[in-house]
C-alpha positions in Angstrom: -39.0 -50.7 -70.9 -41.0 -47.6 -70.7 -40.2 -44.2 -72.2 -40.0 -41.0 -70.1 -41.2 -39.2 -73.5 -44.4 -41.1 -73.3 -45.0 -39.2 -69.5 -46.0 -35.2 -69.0 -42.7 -33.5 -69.3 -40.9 -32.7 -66.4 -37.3 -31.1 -65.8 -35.8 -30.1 -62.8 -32.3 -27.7 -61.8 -30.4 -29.1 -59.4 -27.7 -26.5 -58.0 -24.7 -27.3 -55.3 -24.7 -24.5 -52.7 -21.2 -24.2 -52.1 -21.2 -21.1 -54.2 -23.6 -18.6 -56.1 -25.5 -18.9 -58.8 -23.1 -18.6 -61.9 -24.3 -17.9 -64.9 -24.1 -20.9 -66.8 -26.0 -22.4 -63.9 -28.6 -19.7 -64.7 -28.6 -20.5 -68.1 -29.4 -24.1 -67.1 -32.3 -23.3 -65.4 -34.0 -21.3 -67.9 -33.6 -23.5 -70.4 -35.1 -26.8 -68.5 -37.9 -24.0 -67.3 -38.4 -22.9 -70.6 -38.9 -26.6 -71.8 -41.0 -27.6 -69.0 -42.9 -24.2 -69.6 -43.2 -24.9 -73.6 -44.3 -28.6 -73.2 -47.0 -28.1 -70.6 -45.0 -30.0 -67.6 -43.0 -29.3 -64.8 -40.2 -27.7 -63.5 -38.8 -28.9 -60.2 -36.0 -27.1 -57.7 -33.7 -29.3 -55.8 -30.5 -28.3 -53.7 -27.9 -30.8 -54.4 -26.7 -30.4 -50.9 -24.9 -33.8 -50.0 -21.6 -32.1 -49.9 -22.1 -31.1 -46.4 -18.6 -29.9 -45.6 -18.9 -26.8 -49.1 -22.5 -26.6 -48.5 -23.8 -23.1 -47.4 -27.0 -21.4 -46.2 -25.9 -18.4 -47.7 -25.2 -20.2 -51.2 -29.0 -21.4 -50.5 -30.0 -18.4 -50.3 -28.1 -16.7 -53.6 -29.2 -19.3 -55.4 -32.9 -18.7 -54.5 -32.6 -15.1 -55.0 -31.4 -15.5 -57.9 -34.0 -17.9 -59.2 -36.8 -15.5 -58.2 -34.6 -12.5 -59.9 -35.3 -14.4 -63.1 -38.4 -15.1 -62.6 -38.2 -18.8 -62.8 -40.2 -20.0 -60.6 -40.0 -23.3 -59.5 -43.7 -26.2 -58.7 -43.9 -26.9 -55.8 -41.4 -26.8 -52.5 -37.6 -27.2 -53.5 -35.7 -30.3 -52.5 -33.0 -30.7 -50.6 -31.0 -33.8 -52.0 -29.8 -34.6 -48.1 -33.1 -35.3 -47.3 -33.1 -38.6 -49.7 -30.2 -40.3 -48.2 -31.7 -43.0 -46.5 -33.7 -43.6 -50.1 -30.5 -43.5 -51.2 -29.0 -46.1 -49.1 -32.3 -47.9 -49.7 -31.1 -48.6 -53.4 -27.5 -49.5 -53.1 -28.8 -52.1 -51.0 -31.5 -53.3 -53.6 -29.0 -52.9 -56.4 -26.8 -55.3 -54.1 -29.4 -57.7 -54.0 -30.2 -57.8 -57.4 -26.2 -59.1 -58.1 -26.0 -55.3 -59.6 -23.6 -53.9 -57.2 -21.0 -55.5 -54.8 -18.8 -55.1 -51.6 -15.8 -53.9 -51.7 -13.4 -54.5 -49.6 -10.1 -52.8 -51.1 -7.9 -50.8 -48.8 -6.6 -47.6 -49.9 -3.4 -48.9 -50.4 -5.0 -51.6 -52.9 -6.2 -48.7 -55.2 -3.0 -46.4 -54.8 -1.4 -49.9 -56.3 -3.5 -50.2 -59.2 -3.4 -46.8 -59.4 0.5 -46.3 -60.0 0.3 -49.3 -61.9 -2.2 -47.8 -64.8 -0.1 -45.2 -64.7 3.7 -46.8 -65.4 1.4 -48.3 -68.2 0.1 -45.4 -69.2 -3.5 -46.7 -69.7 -6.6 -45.2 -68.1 -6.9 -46.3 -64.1 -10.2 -49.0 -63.7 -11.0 -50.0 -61.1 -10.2 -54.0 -60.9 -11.5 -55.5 -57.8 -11.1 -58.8 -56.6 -14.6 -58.7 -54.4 -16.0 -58.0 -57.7 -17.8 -61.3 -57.8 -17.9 -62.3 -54.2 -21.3 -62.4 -52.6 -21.3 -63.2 -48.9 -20.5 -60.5 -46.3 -16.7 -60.7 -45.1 -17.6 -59.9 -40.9 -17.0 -56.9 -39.7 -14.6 -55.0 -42.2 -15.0 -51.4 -43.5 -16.4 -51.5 -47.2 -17.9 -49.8 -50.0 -20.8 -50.8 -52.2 -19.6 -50.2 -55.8 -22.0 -50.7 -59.2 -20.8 -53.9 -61.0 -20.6 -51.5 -64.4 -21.2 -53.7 -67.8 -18.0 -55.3 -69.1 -19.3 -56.1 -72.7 -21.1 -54.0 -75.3 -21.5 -50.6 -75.7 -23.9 -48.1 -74.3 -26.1 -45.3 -76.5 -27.4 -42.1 -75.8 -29.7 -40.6 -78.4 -28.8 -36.9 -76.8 -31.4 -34.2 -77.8 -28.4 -31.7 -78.5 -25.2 -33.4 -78.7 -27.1 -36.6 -81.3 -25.9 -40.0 -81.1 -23.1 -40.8 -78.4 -22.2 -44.0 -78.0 -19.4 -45.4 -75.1 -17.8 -48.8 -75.2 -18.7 -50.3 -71.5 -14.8 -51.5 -70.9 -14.4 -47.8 -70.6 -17.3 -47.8 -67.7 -15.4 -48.0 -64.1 -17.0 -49.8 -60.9 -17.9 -46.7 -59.1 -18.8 -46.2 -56.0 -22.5 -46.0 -54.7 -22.1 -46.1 -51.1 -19.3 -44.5 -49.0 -17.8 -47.0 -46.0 -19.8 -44.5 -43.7 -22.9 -45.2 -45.5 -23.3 -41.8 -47.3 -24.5 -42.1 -50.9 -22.2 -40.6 -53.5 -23.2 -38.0 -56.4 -23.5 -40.9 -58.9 -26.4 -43.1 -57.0 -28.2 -39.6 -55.6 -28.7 -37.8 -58.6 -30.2 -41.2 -60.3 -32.5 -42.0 -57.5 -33.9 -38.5 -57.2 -34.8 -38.3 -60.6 -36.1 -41.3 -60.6 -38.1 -40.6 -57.5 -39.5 -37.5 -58.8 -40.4 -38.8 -62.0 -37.9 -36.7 -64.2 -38.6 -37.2 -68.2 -35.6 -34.8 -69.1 -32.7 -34.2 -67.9 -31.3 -30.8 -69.5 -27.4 -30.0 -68.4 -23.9 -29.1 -69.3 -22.2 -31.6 -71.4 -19.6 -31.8 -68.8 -22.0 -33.9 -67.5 -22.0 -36.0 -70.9 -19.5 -39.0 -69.7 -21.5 -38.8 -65.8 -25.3 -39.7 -68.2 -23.5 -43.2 -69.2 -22.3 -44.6 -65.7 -25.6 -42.9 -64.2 -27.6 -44.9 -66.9 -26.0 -47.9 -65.6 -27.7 -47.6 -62.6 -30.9 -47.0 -64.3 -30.8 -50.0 -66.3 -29.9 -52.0 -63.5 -33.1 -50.7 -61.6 -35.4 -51.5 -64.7 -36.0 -47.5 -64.2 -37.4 -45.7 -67.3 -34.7 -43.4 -69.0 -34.8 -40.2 -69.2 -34.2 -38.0 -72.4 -30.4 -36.9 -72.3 -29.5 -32.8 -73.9 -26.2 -32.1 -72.9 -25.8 -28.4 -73.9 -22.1 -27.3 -74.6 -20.9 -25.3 -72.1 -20.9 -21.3 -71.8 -17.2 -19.7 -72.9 -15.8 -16.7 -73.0 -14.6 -14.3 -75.5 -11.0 -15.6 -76.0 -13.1 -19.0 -76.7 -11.9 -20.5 -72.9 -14.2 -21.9 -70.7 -16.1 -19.0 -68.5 -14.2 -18.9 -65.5 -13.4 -16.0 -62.9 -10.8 -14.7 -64.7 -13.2 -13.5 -67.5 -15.7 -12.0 -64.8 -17.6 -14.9 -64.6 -19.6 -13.9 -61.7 -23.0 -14.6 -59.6 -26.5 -14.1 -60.8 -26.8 -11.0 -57.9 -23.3 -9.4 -59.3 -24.9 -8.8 -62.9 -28.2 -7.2 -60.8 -25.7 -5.2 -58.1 -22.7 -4.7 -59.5 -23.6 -4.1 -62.9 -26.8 -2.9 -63.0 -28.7 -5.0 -65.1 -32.2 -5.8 -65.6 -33.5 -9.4 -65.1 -35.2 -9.8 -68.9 -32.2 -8.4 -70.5 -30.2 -11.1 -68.4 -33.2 -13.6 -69.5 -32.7 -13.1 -72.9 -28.9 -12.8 -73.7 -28.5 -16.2 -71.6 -31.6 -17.9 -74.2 -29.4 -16.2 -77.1 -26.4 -18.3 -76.0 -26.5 -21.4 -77.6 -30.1 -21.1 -78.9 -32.2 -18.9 -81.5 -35.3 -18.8 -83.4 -34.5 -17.1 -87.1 -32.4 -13.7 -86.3 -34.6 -12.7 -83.6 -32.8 -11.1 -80.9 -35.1 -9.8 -78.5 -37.5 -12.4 -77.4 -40.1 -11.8 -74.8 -40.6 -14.3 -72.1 -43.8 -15.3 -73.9 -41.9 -15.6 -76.9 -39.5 -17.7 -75.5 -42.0 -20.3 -74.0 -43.9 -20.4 -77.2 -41.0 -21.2 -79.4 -37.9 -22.8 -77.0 -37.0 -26.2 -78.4 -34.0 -28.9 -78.1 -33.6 -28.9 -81.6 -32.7 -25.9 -82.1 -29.5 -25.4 -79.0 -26.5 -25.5 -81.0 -23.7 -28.1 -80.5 -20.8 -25.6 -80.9 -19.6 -23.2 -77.4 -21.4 -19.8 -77.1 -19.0 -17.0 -76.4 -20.1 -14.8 -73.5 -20.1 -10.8 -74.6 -20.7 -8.2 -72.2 -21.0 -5.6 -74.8 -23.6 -7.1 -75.9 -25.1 -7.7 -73.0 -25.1 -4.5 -71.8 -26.4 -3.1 -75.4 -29.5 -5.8 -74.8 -30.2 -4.0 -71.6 -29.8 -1.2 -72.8 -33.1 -1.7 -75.0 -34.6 -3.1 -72.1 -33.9 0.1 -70.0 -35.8 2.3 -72.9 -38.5 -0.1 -73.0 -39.3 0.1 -68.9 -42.1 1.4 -66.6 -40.4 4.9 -65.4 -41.3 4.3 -61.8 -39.9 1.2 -61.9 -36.5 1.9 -62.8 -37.0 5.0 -60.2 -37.2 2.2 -57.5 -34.2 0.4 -59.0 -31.8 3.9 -59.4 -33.3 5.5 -55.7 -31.0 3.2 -53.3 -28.1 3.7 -56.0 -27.9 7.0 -55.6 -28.9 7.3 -51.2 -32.2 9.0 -52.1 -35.2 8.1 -50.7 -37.6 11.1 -50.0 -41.1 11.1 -51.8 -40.0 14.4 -53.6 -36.6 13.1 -54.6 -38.2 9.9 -55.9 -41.1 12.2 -57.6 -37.9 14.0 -59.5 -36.8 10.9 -60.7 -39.4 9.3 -62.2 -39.9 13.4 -64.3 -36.4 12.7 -65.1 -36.7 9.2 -66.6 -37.9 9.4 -69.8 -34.6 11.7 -70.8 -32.3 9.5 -68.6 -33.1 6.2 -70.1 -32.9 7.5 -73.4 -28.5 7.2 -73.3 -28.6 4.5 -70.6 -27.3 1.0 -70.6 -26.9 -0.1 -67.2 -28.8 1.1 -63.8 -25.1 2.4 -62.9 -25.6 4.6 -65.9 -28.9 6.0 -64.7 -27.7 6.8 -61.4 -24.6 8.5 -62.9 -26.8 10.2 -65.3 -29.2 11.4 -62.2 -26.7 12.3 -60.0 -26.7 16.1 -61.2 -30.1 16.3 -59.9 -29.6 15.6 -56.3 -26.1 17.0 -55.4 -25.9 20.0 -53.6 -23.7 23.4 -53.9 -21.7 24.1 -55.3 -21.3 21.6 -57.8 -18.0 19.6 -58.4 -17.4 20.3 -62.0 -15.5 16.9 -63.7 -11.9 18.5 -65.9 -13.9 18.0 -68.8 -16.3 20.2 -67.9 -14.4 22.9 -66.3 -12.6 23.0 -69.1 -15.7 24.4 -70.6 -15.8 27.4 -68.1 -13.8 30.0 -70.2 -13.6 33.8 -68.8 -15.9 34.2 -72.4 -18.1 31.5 -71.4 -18.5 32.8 -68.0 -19.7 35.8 -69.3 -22.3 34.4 -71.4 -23.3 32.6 -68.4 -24.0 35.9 -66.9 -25.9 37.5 -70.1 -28.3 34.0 -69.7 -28.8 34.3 -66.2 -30.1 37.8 -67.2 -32.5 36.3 -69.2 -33.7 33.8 -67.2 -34.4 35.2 -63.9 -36.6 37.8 -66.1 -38.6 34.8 -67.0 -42.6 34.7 -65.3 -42.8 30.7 -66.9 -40.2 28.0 -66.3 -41.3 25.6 -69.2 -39.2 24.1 -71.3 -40.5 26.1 -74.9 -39.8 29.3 -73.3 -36.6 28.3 -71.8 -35.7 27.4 -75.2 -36.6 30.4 -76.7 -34.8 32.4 -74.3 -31.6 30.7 -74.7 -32.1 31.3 -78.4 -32.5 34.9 -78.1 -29.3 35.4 -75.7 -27.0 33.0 -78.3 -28.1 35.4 -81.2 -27.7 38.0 -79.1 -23.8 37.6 -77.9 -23.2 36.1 -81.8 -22.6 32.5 -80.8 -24.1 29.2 -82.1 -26.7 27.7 -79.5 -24.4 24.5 -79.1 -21.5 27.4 -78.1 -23.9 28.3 -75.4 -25.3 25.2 -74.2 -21.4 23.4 -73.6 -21.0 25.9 -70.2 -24.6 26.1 -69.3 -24.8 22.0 -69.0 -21.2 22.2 -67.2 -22.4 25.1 -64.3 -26.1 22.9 -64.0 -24.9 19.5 -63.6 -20.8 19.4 -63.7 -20.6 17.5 -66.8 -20.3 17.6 -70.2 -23.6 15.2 -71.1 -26.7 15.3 -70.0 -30.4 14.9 -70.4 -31.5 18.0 -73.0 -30.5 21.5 -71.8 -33.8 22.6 -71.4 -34.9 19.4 -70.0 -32.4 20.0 -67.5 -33.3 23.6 -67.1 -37.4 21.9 -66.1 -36.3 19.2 -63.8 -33.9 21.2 -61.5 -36.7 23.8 -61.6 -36.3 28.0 -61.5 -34.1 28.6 -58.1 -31.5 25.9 -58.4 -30.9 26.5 -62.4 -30.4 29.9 -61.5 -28.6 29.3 -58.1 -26.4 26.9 -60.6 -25.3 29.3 -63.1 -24.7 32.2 -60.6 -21.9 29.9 -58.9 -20.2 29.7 -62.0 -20.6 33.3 -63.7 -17.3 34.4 -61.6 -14.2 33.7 -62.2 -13.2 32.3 -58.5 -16.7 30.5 -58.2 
């Protein structure tokens, strides 16, 4: 039998739209792209749609979106698994011929019975069929095509992450390949695609560990080559669970929207669960193709940590194009005029610098587009003494008497008034930052002072310099 390492690598994803893209699915993805992108092969797309009745356009849709968000893009057209059925239906029938498969003629009642009977003997339910060995068609009644599973032996998986699992095949059931209706199930699909689109590796959750032995059963049955098995242990969260809802596990689009995050900082925390290189932490994409390997996913659970998440993207904020992140914060904060935008970008530098999240950007802009008079948080009007509102007054005296507006003479300025009305410049600067932007942190002072520019600084500090302002 042939190897499917001895063919160019190629790895696929292979969704179910009946929701979004979750992050674990995400993390799926890049790490068969990464492989296929390391080794030189392909990576392939296909919908796993067969589920007709939970199946969405709109989960199609976040799921593509989502794939093109993290930039793993996909050769060639995706599939659609619903497409294949008739293939599908083609290779029951062949594995029927072949004495690999049978009819099955047992009523739902039959099953319920051996069913309740595993039960009251508390052993695992198998299915036990009498048509198990009957060949010839029984006429016109309703049946199933189910896989004659091996009865003797064992069956070996050499996994790339998980090492060597091994399953005793009186533990394999006769599942079913065919519905009565003719639809093919999960079990048969999956195999025959793979097949069909010459799969070498097939990277997934190990929740899908116990589906690679009754799949391979189908495979062997075929005289298919096999593909290479890495089952990677599935994403949990920081109680050590399994991700689920109630830990936010959420779509691919909620970290971009709802969160604000930036698509290599997402990249890179999801290749940091369950896989490193050394103590790297941040890993460029290039990076990543050039060193990503099986060997080195660990077997254990990763724990999924938004802080750290959000510190990652933090870094990734400081490290990206200003008029980029201008694009990203604009429609966060409603603005969308040329001059607004222009503002924005002059503001990034000193924005990003504190930044973690987009959200945090567009909070951290607000003060610049807001109009008077300002609403002033409790913190800062705390900061808005009768004494502070009088040195408020003695710097707007100095500043209106300004000819530049840059920030080295602002600075100066400010100096000269906080020496002159015997307070320490950090005294000064707590009331000026809460009359120019309502807040109690900001972008520097004088930075502050630059971007909101001469007649709305002074405009600013003029609301606030009496008492009922």
């Amino acid at each position: 039998m042939t190897s499917a390492s001895d063919k160019p690598v190629v790895t696929r994803f292979a969704p179910s739209p009946t929701g979004f893209l979750h992050i674990g699915g995400a993390r799926t993805a890049l790490f068969n792209w990464l492989y296929a992108r390391h080794h030189g092969g392909k990576f392939l797309l296909r919908i796993e749609d067969t589920d007709k009745a939970r199946s969405t356009q709109d989960a199609i849709d976040a799921i593509l979106d989502g794939m093109r968000w993290l930039e793993l893009d996909w050769d060639g057209h995706e599939y659609y698994q619903s497409q294949f059925w008739s293939r599908h239906a083609e290779i029951a029938h062949r594995l029927l011929e072949r004495g690999a498969a049978y009819r099955c003629y047992m009523t739902q009642e039959e099953l319920a019975e051996q069913r309740e009977r595993a039960k009251a003997e508390r052993k695992p339910f198998r299915i036990n069929s009498p048509w198990r060995d009957v060949v010839e068609p029984q006429g016109e009644k309703n049946f199933v095509i189910r896989l004659k599973a091996p009865r003797e032996g064992e069956t070996v998986i050499d996994d790339q992450v998980q090492g060597r699992v091994t399953v005793q095949n009186v533990e394999l059931d006769d599942f079913i390949l065919l519905r009565s209706d003719g639809t093919p199930t999960y079990m048969l699909a999956v195999v025959v695609d793979d097949h069909d689109m010459g799969v070498t590796h097939v990277i997934r959750g190990d929740d899908h560990l116990n589906n690679a032995f009754r799949q391979l059963a189908i495979i062997r049955a075929m005289g298919w080559p096999e593909p290479t098995y890495a089952h990677v242990p599935l994403i949990h969260g920081p109680d050590g669970a399994k991700l689920s809802k109630r830990h936010g596990a959420m779509g691919v689009d909620a970290y971009r929207d709802e969160l604000g995050l930036l698509p290599e900082a997402v990249s890179n925390y999801l290749l940091r669960l369950g896989w490193g290189h050394g103590d790297d932490e941040i890993i460029s994409r290039e990076q990543a193709i050039e060193w990503f390997d099986l060997p080195q996913v660990g077997k254990s659970p990763s724990r999924f940590d938004f802080k750290k998440l959000e510190n990652l993207n933090g870094h990734y904020i400081r490290e990206a194009d200003d008029q980029r992140l201008a694009d990203l914060v604009a429609p966060r904060l409603g603005i969308a005029s040329a001059e607004q935008k222009e503002l924005l970008v002059r503001a990034m530098p000193e924005l990003k610098a504190r930044a973690h999240t987009l959200n945090e950007l567009a909070e951290g802009a607000r003060f610049l587009f807001v109009q008077r008079p300002l609403e002033i948080d409790a913190a800062a009007a705390d900061l808005l003494t009768p004494e502070a509102r009088s040195i408020l007054a003695s710097t707007y005296s100095k500043l209106v008497a300004l000819a530049n507006w840059d920030a080295a003479v602002l600075e100066a300025a400010i100096r000269e008034v906080a020496e002159g009305t015997g307070v320490k410049l950090g005294k000064l600067a707590q009331p000026l930052r809460a009359a120019l932007t309502g807040r109690t942190t900001s972008p520097g002072i004088f930075d502050v002072l630059v971007l909101l520019g001469r007649d709305e600084s002074l405009a600013r500090i003029a609301d606030r310099m009496e008492p009922n302002a």
